[in-house]
C-alpha positions in Angstrom: 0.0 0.0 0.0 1.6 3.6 -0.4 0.5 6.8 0.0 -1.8 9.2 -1.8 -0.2 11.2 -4.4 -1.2 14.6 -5.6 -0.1 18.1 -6.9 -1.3 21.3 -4.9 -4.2 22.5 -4.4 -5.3 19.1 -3.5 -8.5 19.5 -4.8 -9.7 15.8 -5.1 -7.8 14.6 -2.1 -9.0 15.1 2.1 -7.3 18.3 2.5 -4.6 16.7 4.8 -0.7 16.3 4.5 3.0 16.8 6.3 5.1 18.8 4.9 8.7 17.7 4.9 11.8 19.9 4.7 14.8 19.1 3.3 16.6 22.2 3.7 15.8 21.7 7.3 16.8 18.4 7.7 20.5 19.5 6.4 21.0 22.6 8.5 19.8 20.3 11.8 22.7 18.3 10.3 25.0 20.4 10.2 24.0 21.5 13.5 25.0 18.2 15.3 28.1 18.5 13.5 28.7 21.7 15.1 27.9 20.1 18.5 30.0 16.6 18.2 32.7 18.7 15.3 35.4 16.2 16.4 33.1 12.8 16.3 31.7 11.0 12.6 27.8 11.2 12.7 25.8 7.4 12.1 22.5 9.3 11.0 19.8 7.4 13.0 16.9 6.7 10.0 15.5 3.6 11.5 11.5 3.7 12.0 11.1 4.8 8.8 13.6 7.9 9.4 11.1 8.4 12.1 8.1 8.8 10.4 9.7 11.2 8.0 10.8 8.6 5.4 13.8 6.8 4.6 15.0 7.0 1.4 13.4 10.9 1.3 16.3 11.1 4.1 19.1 9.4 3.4 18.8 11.1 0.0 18.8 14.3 1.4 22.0 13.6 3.3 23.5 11.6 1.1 26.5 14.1 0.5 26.4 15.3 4.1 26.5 11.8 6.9 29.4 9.6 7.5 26.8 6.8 7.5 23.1 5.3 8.3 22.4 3.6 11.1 18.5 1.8 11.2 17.0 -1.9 12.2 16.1 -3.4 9.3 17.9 -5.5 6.6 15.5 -5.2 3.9 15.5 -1.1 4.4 19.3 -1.6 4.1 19.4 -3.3 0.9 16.9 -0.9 -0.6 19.7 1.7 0.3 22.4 0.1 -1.2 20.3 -0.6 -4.7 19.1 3.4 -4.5 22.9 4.1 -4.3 23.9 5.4 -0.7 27.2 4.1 -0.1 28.2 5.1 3.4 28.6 2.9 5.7 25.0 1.3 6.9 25.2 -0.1 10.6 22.1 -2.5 11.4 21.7 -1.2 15.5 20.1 -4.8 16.2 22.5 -6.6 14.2 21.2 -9.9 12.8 18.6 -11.9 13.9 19.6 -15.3 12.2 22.8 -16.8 10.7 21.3 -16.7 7.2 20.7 -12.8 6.9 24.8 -12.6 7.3 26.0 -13.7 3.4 23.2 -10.9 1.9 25.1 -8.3 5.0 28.4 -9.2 3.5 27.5 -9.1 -0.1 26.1 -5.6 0.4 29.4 -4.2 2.7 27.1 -3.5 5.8 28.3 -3.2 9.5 26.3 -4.8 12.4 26.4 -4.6 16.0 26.1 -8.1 18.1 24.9 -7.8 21.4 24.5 -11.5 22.4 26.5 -14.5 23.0 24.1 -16.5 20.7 25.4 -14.0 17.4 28.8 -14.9 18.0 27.7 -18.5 18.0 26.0 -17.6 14.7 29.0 -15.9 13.2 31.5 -18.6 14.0 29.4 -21.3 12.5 28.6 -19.4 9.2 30.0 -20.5 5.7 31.2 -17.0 3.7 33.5 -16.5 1.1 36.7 -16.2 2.0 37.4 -12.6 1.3 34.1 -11.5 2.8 34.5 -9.1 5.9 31.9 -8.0 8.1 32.3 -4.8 10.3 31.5 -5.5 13.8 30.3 -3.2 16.6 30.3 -5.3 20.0 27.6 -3.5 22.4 28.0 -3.5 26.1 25.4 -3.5 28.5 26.3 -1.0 31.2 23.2 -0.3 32.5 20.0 -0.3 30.2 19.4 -3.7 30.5 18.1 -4.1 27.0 21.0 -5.4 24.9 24.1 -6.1 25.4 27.2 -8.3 26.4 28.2 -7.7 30.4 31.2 -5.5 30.9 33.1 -8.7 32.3 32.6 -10.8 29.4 33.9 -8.2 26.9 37.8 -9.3 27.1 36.7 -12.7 26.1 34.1 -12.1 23.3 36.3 -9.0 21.7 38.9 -12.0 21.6 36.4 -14.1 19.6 35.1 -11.6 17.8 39.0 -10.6 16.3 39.7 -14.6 15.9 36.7 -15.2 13.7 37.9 -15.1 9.8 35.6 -12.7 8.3 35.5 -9.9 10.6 36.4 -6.7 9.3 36.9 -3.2 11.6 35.7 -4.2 15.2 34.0 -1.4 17.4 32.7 -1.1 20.8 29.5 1.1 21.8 27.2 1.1 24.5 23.6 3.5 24.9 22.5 5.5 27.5 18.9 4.9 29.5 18.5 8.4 31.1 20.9 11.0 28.8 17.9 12.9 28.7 16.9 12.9 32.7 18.2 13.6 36.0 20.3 10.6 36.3 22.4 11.4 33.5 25.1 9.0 31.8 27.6 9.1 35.0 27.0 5.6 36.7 27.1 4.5 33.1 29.8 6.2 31.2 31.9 4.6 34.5 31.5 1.5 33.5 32.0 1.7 29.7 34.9 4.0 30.0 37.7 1.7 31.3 36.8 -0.8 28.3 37.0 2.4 26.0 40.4 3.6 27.2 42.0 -0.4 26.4 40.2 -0.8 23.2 42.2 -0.1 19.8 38.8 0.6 17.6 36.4 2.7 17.1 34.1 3.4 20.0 30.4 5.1 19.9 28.3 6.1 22.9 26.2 9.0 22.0 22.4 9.2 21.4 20.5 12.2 20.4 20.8 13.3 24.2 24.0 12.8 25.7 25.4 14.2 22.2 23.8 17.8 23.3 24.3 17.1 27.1 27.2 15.2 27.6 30.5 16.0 25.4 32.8 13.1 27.6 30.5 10.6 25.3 31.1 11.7 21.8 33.8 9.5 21.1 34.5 8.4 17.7 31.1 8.4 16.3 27.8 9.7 17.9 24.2 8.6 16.8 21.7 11.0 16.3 18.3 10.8 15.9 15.5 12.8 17.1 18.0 16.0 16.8 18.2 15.5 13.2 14.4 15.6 12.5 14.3 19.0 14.8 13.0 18.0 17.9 14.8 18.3 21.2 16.0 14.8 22.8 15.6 16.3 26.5 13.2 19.1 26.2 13.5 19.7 30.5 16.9 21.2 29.3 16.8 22.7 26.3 14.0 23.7 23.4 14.8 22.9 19.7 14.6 26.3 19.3 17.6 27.0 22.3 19.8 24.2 20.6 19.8 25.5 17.0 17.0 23.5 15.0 14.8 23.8 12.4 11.5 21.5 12.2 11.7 19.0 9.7 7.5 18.0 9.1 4.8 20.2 8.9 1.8 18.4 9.9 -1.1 20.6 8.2 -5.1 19.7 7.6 -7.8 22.2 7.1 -11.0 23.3 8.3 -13.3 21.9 6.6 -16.9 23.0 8.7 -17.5 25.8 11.2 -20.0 25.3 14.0 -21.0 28.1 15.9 -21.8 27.4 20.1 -23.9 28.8 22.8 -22.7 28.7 26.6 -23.4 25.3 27.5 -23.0 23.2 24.0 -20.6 20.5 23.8 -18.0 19.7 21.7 -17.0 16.2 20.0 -17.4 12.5 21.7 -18.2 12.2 25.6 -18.8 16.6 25.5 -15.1 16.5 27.3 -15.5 20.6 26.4 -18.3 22.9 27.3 -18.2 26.3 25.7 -18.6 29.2 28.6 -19.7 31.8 25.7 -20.7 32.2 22.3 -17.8 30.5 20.1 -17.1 29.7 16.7 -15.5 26.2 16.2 -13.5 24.4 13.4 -14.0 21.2 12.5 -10.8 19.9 10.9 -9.7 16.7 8.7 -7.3 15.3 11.0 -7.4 12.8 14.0 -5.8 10.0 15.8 -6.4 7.4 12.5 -4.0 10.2 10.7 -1.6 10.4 13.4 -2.4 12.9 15.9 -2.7 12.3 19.1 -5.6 11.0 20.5 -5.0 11.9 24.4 -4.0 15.4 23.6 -6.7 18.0 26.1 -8.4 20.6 25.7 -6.1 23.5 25.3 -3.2 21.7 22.9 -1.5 24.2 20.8 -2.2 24.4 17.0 -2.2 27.0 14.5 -4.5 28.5 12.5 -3.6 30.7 9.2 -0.7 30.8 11.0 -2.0 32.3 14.4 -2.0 30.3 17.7 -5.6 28.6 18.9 -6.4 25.6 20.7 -8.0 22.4 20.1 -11.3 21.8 21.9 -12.8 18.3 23.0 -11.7 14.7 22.1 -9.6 13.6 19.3 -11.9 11.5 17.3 -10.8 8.8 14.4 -10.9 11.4 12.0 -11.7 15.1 12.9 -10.5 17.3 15.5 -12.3 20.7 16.9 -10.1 23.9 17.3 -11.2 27.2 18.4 -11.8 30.5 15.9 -13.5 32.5 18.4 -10.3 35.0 18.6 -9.9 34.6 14.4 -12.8 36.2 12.6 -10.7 36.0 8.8 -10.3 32.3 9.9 -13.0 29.7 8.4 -13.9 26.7 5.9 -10.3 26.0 4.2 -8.4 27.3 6.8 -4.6 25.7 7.0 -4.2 24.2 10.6 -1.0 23.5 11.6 -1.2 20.6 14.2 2.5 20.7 14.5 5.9 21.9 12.4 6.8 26.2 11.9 4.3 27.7 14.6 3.6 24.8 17.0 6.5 22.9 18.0 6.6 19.0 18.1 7.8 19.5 21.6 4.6 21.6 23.0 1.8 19.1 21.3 4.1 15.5 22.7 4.2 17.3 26.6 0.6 18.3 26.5 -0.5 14.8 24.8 2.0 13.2 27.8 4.2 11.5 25.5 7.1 12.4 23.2 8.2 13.9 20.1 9.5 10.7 18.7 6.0 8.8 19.0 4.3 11.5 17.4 6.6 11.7 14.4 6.5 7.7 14.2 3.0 7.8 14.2 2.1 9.5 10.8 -0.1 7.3 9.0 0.2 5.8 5.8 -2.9 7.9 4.5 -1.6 11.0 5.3 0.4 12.2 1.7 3.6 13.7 2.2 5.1 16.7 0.6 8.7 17.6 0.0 10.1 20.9 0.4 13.0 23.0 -1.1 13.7 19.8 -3.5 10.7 19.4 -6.3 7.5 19.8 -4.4 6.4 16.7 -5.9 4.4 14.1 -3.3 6.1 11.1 -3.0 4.1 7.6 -4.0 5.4 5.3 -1.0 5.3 5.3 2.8 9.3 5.4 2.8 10.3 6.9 -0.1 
């Protein structure tokens, strides 16, 4: 299935889309460079580039990153036939021994993080010129993946005598960059291996990259700064750090109700108006990627001035005040998040985060590119 595509003014289509910015996406870039200047960058474009499409990414920085880093192997190869040639690293590695002759035949790094893949490795048949890069993750704290600081010696030994490895690294991630904890208890652990190891070594996320400059290291891994969101908004806006939001998440009013004191708005009445109020219905709900728990009161923009949105998210519509708008009405351009309305402000008030509500966007909604051709693009991840 792929996504609508269309030409503006979208007469024919549900006046829906996300805007995405290319222009933006590079300066945010260039940006982390700035931040981690003495590091190479593994752009992080798994989850779909995080909602903002893959190849639509990795084609926009195809002359900027030292590399890709995502999940899948399938996304990978679809890389390598489009023409990126930067390094690729798959952050899960590989989930069976058979994946690894298609990694080496298409030059693609991997990160093991269990005893079972070096198992896997050492029992595979490749040619015999074919070398694998390796990234051998630690677990120093997440509890998530990962081999235990104390078994490191021995696996990095097996890891160096298997015959087709090629450049072995070492990388751990951080589970609270972004919070109070920080990376300290952490980076403790990881550092001693660091300091002894010979190869390249990679620590940083989105959020210790900006917080934490003792983690950089040889490469960092940035995601959510990339896409123009900020990784740990208690500390810093993405306005404070530099960035430039990549989507534009945009529907448009497509009925006006007008509301007594007393009438209720949407499913369950969760709003009652207090005065006389003139209300937007508009062509956007949780089925299309917004939020569905976002209150009474969430941001958005209308013609490019600040409302609100009124009662429940429904499948397919949301409510948004015009009461303080009078030029505002049917075909009206609400921004529900992207130039006036950050990603930031709609994923606290919804009580989640940015990342979710960038991964979200669904398939229906077309997308449109910015400051390449403005020409919609026909697949979910192109």
């Amino acid at each position: 299935m792929s996504r609508p595509v269309h030409t503006e003014p979208f007469p024919l289509f549900r006046p829906i889309h996300a805007r995405i910015d290319l222009a933006a996406l590079r300066h945010n870039y260039l940006r982390t460079r700035e931040l981690a200047c003495r590091s190479k960058i593994w752009a992080v474009i798994k989850a779909n580039a995080y909602g903002h499409g893959i190849m639509r990414v990795a084609h926009g920085l195809s002359d900027l990153a030292d590399g890709f880093a995502l999940l899948d192997l399938e996304d990978a190869v679809r890389l390598r036939e489009a023409g990126i040639r930067q390094p690729i690293l798959l952050l899960e590695g590989f989930f069976s021994a058979r994946d690894l002759p298609e990694i080496a035949a298409r030059s693609l790094s991997v990160v093991v993080h269990t005893l079972e893949q070096i198992d896997w490795l050492e029992a595979c048949e490749l040619d015999a010129a074919a070398r694998i890069p390796l990234f051998l993750k630690i677990n120093t704290g997440m509890n998530r993946l990962g081999i235990p600081p104390a078994l490191a010696a021995t696996v990095l030994a097996r890891l160096r005598a298997w015959p087709h490895a090629g450049p072995i690294g070492l990388m751990t991630h951080f589970a609270d960059a972004d919070g109070e904890r920080g990376v300290d208890a952490q980076f403790a652990r990881f550092a001693p291996l660091a300091a002894q190891f010979d190869g390249p070594v990679s620590m940083a996320n989105s959020a210790a990259l900006l917080r934490f400059p003792q983690t950089h290291a040889d490469w960092v891994r940035p995601g959510i700064l990339l896409y123009g969101a900020s990784p740990a908004t208690a500390h810093a806006t993405a306005s404070d750090i530099g960035l430039k939001p990549v989507m534009r998440f945009e529907a448009r009013v497509i009925a006006v109700q007008r509301l007594e004191p007393g009438d209720r708005v949407g499913y369950g009445g969760m709003y009652t108006a207090e005065k006389s109020m003139r209300v937007g219905t508009v062509a956007c709900g949780y089925a299309d990627g917004y939020p569905r728990h976002a209150p009474s009161g969430t941001p958005v923009a209308v013609d490019g001035h600040r409302s609100r949105l009124l009662g429940r998210v429904s499948m397919d519509m949301i409510a948004v005040d015009l009461s303080d708008l009078p030029q505002a009405g049917l075909g009206s351009v609400v921004e529900l998040w992207g130039e006036h309305v950050s990603l930031d402000e709609v994923a606290q008030r919804a009580g989640t985060v940015n990342y979710e509500l960038v991964c979200a966007l669904a398939l229906r909604v077309p997308v449109v590119e910015m400051n390449r051709q403005c020409v919609p693009q026909a697949s979910r991840t192109d």
